[in-house]
C-alpha positions as CSV (number, residue, x, y, z in Angstrom):
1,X,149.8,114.8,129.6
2,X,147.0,114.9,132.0
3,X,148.2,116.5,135.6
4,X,145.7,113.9,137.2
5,X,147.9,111.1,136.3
6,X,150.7,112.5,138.5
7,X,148.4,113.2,141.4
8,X,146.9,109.6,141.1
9,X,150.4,108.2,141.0
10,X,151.7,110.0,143.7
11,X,148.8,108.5,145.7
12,X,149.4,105.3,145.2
13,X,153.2,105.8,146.1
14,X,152.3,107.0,149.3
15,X,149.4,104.7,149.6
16,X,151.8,101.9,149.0
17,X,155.0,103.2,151.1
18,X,152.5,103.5,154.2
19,X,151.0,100.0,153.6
20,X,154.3,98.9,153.1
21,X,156.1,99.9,156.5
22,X,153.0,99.0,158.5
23,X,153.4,95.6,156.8
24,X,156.7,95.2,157.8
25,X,156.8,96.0,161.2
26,X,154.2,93.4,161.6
27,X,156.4,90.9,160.1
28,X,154.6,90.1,157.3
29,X,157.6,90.7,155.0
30,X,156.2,88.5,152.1
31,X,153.1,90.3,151.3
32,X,154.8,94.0,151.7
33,X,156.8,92.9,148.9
34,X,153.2,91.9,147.1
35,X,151.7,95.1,147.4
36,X,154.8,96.7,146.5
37,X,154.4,95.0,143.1
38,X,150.6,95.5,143.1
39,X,151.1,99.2,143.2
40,X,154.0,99.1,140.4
41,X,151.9,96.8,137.9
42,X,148.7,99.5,138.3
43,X,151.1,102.4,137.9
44,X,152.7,101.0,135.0
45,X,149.2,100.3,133.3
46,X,148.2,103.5,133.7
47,X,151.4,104.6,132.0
48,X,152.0,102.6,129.4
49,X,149.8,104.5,126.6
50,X,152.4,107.4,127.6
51,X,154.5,105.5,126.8
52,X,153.5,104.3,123.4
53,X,152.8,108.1,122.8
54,X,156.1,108.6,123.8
55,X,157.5,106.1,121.0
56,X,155.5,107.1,118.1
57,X,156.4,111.2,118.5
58,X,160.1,109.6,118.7
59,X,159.4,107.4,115.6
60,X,157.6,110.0,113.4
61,X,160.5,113.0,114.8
62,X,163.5,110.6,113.4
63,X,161.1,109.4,110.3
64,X,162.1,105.9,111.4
């Protein structure tokens, strides 16, 4: 596993707890919540082929 990925998401956590707050206190509740999400769905694509790594060393270790 690349040690980019974990700086990139770490990033984007803080990039997306800061937006987050400053949304908030302006009352803009609804699209806090969006960019919350945003930042999950582009983690989570840039995870996923971890992921399926993750399965196949799991299915190939049990011989499933």
């Amino acid at each position: 596993m690349e040690i980019g990925i974990l700086f990139r998401i770490a990033a984007v956590g803080i990039l997306v707890a800061v937006l987050n707050q400053i949304l908030l206190r302006a009352g803009r509740e609804e699209t806090a919540m969006m960019t919350t999400l945003a930042g999950l769905v582009l983690v989570l694509f840039w995870v996923i082929e971890y992921i399926g790594t993750l399965f196949e060393t799991i299915r190939t270790l049990f011989q499933l």
